[in-house]
CHARMM internal coordinates of N, CA and C (Angstrom, degrees):
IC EDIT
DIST 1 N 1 CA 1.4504
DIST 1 CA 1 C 1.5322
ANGL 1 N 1 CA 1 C 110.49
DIST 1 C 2 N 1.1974
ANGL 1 CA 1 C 2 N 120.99
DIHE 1 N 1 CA 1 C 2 N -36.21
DIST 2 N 2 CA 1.4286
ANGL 1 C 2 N 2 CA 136.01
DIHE 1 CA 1 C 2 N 2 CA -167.79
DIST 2 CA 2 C 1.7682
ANGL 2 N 2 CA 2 C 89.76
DIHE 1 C 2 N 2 CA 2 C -66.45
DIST 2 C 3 N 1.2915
ANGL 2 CA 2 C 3 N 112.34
DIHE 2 N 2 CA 2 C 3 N -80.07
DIST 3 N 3 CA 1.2850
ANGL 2 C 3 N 3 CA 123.71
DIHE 2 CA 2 C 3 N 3 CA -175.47
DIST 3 CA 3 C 2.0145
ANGL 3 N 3 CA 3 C 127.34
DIHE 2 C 3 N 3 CA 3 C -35.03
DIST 3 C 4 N 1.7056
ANGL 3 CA 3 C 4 N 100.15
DIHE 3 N 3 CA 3 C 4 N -20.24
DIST 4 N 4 CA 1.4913
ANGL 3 C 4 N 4 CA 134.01
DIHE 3 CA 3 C 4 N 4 CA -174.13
DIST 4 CA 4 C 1.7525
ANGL 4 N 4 CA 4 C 87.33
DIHE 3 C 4 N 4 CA 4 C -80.98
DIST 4 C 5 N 1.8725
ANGL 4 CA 4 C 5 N 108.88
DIHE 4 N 4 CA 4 C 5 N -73.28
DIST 5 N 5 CA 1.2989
ANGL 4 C 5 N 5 CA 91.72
DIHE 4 CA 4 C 5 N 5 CA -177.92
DIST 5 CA 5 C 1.4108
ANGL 5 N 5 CA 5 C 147.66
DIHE 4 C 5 N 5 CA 5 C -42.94
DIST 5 C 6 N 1.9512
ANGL 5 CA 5 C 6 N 93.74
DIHE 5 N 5 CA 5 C 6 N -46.14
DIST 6 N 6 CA 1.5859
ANGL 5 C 6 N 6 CA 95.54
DIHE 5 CA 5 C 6 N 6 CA 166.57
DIST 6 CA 6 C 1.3901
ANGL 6 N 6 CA 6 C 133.10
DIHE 5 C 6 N 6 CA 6 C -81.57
DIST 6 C 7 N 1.1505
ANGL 6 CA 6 C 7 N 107.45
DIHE 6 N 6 CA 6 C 7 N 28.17
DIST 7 N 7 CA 1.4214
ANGL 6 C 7 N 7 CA 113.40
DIHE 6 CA 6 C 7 N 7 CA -174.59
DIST 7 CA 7 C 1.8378
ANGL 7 N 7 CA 7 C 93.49
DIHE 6 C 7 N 7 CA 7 C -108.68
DIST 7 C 8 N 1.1720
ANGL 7 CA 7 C 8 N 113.98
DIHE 7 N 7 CA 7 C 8 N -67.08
DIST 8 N 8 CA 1.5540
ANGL 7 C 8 N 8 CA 115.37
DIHE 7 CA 7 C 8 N 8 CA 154.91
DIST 8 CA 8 C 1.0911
ANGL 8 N 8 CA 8 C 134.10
DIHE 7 C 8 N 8 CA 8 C -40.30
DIST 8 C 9 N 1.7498
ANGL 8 CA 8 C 9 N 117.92
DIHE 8 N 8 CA 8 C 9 N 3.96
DIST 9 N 9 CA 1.4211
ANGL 8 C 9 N 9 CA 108.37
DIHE 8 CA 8 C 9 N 9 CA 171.71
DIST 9 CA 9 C 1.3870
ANGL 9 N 9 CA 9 C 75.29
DIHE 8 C 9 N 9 CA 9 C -131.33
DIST 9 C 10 N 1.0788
ANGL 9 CA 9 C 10 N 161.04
DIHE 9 N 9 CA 9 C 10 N 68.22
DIST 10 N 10 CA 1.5465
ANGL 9 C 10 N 10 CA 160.58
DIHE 9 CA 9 C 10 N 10 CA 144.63
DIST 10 CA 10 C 1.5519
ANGL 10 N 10 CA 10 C 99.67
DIHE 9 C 10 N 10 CA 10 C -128.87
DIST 10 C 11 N 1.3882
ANGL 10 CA 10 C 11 N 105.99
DIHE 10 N 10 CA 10 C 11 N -40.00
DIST 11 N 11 CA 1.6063
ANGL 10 C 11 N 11 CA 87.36
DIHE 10 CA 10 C 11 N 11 CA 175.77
DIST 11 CA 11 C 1.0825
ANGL 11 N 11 CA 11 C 121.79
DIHE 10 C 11 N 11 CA 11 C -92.38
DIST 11 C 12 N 1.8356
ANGL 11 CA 11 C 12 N 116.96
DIHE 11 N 11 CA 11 C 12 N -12.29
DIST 12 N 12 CA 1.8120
ANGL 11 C 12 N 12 CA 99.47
DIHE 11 CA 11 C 12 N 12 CA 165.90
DIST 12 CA 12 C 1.5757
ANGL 12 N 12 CA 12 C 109.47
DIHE 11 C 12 N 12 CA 12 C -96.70
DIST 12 C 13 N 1.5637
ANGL 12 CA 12 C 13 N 131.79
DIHE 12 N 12 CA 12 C 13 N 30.77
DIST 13 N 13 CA 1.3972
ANGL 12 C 13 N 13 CA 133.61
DIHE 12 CA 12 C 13 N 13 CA 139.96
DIST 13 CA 13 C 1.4444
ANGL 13 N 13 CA 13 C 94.96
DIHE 12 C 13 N 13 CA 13 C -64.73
DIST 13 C 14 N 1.8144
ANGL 13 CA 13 C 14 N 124.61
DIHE 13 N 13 CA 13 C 14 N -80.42
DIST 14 N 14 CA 1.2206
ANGL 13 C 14 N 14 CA 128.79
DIHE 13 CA 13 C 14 N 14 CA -143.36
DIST 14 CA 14 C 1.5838
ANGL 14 N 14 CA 14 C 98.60
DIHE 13 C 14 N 14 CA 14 C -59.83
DIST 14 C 15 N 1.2885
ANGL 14 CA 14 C 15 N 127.87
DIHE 14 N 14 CA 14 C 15 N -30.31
DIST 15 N 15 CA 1.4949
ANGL 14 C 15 N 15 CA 129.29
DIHE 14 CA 14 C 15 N 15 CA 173.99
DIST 15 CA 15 C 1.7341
ANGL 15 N 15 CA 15 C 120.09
DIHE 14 C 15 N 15 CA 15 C -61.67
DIST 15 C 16 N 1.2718
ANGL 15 CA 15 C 16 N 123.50
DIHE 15 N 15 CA 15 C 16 N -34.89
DIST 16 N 16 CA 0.9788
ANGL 15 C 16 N 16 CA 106.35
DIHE 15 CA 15 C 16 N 16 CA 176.24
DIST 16 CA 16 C 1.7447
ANGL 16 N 16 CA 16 C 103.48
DIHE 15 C 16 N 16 CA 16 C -117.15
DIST 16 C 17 N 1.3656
ANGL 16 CA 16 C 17 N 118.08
DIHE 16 N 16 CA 16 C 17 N 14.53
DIST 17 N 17 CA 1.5776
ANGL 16 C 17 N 17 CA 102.87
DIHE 16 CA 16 C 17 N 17 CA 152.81
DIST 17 CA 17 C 1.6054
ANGL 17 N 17 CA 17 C 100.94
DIHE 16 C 17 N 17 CA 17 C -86.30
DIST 17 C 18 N 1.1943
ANGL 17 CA 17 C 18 N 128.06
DIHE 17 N 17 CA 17 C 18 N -33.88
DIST 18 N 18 CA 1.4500
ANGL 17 C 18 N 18 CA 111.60
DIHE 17 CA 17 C 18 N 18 CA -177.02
DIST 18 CA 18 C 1.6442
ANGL 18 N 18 CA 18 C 109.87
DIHE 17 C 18 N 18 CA 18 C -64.15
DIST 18 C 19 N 1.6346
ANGL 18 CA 18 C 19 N 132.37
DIHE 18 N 18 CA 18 C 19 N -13.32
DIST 19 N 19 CA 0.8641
ANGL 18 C 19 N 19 CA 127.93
DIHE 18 CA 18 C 19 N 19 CA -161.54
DIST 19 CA 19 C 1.6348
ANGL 19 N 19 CA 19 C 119.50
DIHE 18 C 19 N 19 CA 19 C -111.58
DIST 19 C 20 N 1.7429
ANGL 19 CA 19 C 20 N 97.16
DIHE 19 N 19 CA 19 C 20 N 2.46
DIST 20 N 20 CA 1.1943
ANGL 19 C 20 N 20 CA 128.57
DIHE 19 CA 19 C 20 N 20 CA -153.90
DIST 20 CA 20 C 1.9479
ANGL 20 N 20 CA 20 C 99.60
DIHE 19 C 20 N 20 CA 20 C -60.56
DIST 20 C 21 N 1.2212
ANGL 20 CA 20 C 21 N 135.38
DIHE 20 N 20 CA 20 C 21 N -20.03
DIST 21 N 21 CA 1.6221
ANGL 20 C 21 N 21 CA 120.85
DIHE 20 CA 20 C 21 N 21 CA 159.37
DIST 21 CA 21 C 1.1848
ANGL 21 N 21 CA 21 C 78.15
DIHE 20 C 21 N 21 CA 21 C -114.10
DIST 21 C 22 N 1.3357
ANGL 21 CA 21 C 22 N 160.87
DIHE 21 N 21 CA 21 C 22 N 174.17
DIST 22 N 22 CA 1.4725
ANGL 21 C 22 N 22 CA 147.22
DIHE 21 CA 21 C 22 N 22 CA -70.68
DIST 22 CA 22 C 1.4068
ANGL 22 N 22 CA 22 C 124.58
DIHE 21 C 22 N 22 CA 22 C -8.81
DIST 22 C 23 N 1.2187
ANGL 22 CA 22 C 23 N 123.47
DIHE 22 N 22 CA 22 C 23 N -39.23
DIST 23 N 23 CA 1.4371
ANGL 22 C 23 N 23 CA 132.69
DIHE 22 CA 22 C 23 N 23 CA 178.88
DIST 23 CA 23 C 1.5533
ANGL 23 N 23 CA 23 C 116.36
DIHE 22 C 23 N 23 CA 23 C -91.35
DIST 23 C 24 N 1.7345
ANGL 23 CA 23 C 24 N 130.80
DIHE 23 N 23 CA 23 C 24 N -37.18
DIST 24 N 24 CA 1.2117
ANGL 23 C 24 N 24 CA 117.78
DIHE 23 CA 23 C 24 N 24 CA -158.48
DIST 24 CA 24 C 2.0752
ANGL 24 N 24 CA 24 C 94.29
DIHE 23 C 24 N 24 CA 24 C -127.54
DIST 24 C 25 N 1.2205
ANGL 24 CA 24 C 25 N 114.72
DIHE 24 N 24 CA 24 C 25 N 0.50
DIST 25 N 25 CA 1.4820
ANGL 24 C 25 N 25 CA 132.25
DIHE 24 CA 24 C 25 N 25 CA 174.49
DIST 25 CA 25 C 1.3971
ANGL 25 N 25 CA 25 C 125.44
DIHE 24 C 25 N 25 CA 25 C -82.59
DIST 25 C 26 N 1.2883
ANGL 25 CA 25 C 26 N 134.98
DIHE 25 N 25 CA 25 C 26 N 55.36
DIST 26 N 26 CA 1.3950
ANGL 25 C 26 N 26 CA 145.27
DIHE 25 CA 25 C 26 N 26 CA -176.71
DIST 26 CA 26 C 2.1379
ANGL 26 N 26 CA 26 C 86.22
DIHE 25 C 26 N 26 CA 26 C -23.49
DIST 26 C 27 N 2.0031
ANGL 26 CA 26 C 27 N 84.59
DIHE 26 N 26 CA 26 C 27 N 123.79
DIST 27 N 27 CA 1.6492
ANGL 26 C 27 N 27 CA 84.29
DIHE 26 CA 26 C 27 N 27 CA 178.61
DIST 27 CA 27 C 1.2605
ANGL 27 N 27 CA 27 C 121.26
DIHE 26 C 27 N 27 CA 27 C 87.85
DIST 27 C 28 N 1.7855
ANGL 27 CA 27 C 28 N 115.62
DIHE 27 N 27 CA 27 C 28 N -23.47
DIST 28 N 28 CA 1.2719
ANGL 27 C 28 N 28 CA 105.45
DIHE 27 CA 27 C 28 N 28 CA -166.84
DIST 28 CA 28 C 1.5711
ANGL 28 N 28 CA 28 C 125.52
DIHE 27 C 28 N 28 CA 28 C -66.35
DIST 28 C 29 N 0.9567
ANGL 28 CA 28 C 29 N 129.28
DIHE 28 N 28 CA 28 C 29 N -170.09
DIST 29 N 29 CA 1.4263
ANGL 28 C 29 N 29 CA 131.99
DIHE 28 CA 28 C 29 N 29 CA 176.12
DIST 29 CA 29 C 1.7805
ANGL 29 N 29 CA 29 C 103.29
DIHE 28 C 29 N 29 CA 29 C -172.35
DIST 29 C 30 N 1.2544
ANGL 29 CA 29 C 30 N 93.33
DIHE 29 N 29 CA 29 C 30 N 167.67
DIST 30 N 30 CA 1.8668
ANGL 29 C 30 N 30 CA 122.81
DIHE 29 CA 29 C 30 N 30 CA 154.79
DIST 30 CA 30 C 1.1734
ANGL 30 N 30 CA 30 C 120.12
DIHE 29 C 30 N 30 CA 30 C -41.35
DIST 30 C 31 N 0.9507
ANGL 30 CA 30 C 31 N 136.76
DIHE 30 N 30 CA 30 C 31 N 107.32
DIST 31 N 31 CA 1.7867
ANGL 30 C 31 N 31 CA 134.62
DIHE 30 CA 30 C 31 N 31 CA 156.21
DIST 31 CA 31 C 1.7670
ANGL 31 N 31 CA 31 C 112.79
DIHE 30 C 31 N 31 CA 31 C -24.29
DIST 31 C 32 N 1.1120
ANGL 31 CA 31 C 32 N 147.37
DIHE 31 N 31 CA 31 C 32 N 138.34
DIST 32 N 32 CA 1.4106
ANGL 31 C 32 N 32 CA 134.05
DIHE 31 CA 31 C 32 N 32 CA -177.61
DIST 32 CA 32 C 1.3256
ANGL 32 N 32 CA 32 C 84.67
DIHE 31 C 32 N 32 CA 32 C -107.77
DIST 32 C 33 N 1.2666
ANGL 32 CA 32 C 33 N 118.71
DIHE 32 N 32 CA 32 C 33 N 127.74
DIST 33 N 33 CA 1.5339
ANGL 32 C 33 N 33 CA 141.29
DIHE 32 CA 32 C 33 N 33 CA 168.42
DIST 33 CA 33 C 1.7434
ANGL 33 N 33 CA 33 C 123.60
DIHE 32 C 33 N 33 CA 33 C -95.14
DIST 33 C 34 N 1.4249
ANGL 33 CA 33 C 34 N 90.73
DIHE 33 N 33 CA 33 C 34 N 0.06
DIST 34 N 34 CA 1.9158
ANGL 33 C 34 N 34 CA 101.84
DIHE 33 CA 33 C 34 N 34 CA -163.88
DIST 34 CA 34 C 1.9656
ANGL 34 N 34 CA 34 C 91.00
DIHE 33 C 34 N 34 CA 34 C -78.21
DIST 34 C 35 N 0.6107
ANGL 34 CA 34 C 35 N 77.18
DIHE 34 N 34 CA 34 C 35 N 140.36
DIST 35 N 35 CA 2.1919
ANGL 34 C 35 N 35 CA 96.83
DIHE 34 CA 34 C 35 N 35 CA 156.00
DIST 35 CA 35 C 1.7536
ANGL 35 N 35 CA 35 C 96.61
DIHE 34 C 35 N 35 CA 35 C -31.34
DIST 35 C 36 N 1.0565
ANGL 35 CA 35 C 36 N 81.41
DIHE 35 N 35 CA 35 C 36 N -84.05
DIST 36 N 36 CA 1.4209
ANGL 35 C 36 N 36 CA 91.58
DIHE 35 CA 35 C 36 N 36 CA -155.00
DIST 36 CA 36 C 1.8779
ANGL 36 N 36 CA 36 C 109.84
DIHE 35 C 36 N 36 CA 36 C -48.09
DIST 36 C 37 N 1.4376
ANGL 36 CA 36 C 37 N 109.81
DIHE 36 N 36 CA 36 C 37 N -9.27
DIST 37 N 37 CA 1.6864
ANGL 36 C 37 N 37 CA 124.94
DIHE 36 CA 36 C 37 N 37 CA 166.29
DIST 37 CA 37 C 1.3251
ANGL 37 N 37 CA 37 C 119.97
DIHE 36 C 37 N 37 CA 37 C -68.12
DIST 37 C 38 N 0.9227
ANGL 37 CA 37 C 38 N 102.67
DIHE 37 N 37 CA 37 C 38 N -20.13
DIST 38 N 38 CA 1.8418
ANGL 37 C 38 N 38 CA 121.00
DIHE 37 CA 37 C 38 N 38 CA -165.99
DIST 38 CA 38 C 1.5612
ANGL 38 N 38 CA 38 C 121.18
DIHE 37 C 38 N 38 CA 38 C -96.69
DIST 38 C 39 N 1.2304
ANGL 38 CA 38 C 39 N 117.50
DIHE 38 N 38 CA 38 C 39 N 102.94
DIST 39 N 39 CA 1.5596
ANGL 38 C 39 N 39 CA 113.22
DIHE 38 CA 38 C 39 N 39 CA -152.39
DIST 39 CA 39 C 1.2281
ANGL 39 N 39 CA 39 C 111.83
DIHE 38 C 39 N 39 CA 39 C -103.41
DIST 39 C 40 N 1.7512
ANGL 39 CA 39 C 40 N 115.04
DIHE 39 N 39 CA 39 C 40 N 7.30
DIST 40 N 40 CA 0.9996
ANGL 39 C 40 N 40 CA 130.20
DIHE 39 CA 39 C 40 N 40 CA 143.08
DIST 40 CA 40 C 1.7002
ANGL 40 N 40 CA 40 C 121.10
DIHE 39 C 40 N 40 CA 40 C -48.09
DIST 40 C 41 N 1.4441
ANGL 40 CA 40 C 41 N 102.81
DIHE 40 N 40 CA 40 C 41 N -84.85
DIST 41 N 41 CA 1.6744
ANGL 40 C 41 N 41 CA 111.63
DIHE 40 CA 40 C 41 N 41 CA 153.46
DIST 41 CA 41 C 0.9784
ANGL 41 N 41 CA 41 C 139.80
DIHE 40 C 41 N 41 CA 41 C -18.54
DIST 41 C 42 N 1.5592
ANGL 41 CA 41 C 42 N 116.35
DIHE 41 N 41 CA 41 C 42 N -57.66
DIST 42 N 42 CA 1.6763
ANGL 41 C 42 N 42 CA 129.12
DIHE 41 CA 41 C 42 N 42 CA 163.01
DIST 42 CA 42 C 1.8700
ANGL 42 N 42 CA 42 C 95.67
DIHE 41 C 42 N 42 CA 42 C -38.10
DIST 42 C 43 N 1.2108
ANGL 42 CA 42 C 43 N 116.96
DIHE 42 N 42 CA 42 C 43 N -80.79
DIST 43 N 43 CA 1.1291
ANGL 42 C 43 N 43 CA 131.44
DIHE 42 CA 42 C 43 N 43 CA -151.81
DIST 43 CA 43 C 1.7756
ANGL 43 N 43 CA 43 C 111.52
DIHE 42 C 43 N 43 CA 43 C -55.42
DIST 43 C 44 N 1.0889
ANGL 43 CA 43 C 44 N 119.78
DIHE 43 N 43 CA 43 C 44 N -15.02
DIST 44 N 44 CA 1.2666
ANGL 43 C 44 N 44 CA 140.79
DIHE 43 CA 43 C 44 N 44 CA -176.28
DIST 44 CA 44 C 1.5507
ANGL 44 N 44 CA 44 C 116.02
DIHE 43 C 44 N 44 CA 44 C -100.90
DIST 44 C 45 N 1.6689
ANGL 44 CA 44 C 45 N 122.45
DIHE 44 N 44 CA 44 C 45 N -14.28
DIST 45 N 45 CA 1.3448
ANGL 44 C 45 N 45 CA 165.85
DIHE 44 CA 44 C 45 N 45 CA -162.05
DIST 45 CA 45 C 1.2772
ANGL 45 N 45 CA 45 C 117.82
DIHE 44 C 45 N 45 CA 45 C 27.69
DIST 45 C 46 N 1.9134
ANGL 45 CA 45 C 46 N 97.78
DIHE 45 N 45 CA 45 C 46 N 65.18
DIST 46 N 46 CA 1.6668
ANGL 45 C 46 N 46 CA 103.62
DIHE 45 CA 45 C 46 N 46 CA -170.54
DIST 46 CA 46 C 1.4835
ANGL 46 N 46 CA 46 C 84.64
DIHE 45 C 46 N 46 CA 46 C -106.76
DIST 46 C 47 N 1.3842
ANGL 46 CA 46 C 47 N 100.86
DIHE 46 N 46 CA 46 C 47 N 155.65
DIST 47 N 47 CA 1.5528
ANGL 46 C 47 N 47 CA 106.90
DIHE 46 CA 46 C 47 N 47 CA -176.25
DIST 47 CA 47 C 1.5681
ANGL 47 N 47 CA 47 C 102.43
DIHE 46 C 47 N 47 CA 47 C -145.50
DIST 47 C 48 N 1.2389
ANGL 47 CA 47 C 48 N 118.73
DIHE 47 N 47 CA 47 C 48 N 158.93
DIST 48 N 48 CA 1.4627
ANGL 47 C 48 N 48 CA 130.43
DIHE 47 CA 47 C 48 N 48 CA 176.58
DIST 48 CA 48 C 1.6076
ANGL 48 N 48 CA 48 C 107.85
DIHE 47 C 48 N 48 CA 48 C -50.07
DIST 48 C 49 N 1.5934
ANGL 48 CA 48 C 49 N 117.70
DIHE 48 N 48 CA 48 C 49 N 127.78
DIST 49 N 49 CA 1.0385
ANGL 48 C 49 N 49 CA 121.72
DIHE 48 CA 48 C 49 N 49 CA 152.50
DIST 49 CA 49 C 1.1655
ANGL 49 N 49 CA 49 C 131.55
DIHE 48 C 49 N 49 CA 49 C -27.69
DIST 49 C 50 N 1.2601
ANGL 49 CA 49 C 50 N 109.94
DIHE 49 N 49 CA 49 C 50 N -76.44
DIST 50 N 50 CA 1.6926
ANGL 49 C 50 N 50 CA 114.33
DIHE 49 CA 49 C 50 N 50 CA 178.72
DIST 50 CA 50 C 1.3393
ANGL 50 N 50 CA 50 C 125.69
DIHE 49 C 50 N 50 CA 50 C -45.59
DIST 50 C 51 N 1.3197
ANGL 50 CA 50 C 51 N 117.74
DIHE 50 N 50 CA 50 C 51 N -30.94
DIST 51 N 51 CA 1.5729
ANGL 50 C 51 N 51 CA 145.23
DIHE 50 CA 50 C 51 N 51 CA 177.50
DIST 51 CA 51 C 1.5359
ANGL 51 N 51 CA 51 C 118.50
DIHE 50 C 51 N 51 CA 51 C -42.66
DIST 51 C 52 N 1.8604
ANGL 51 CA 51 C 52 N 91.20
DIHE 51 N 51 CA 51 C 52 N -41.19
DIST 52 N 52 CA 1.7462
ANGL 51 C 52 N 52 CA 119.83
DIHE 51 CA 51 C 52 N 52 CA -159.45
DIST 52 CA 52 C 2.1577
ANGL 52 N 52 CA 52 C 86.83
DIHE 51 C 52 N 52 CA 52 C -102.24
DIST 52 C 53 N 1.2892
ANGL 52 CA 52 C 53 N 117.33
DIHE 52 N 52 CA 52 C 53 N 0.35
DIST 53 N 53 CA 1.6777
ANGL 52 C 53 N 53 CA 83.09
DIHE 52 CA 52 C 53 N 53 CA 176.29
DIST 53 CA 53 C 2.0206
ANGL 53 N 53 CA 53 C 91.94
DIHE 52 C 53 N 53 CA 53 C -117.49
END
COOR INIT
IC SEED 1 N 1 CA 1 C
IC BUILD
């Protein structure tokens, strides 16, 4: 049981440090990680696989 609790309070640390501007960032959001986010990529005119079937 001991081992249950601290496992449940380790993962809602790692949950809200990963969430840390989503949660306390008026506006904040997620990084977009997709292809098509990347305006590097765009510009180079690689595009998501899945996109192209």
């Amino acid at each position: 049981m001991k081992i249950l609790v601290i496992s449940i309070v380790f993962l809602a640390i790692a949950v809200l440090l990963l969430g840390v501007k989503v949660f306390f960032v008026k506006g904040g959001k997620f990084p977009n990680t997709h292809v098509h986010g990347n305006p590097a990529l765009r510009k180079r005119n690689i595009t998501c696989a899945s996109g192209n079937d």
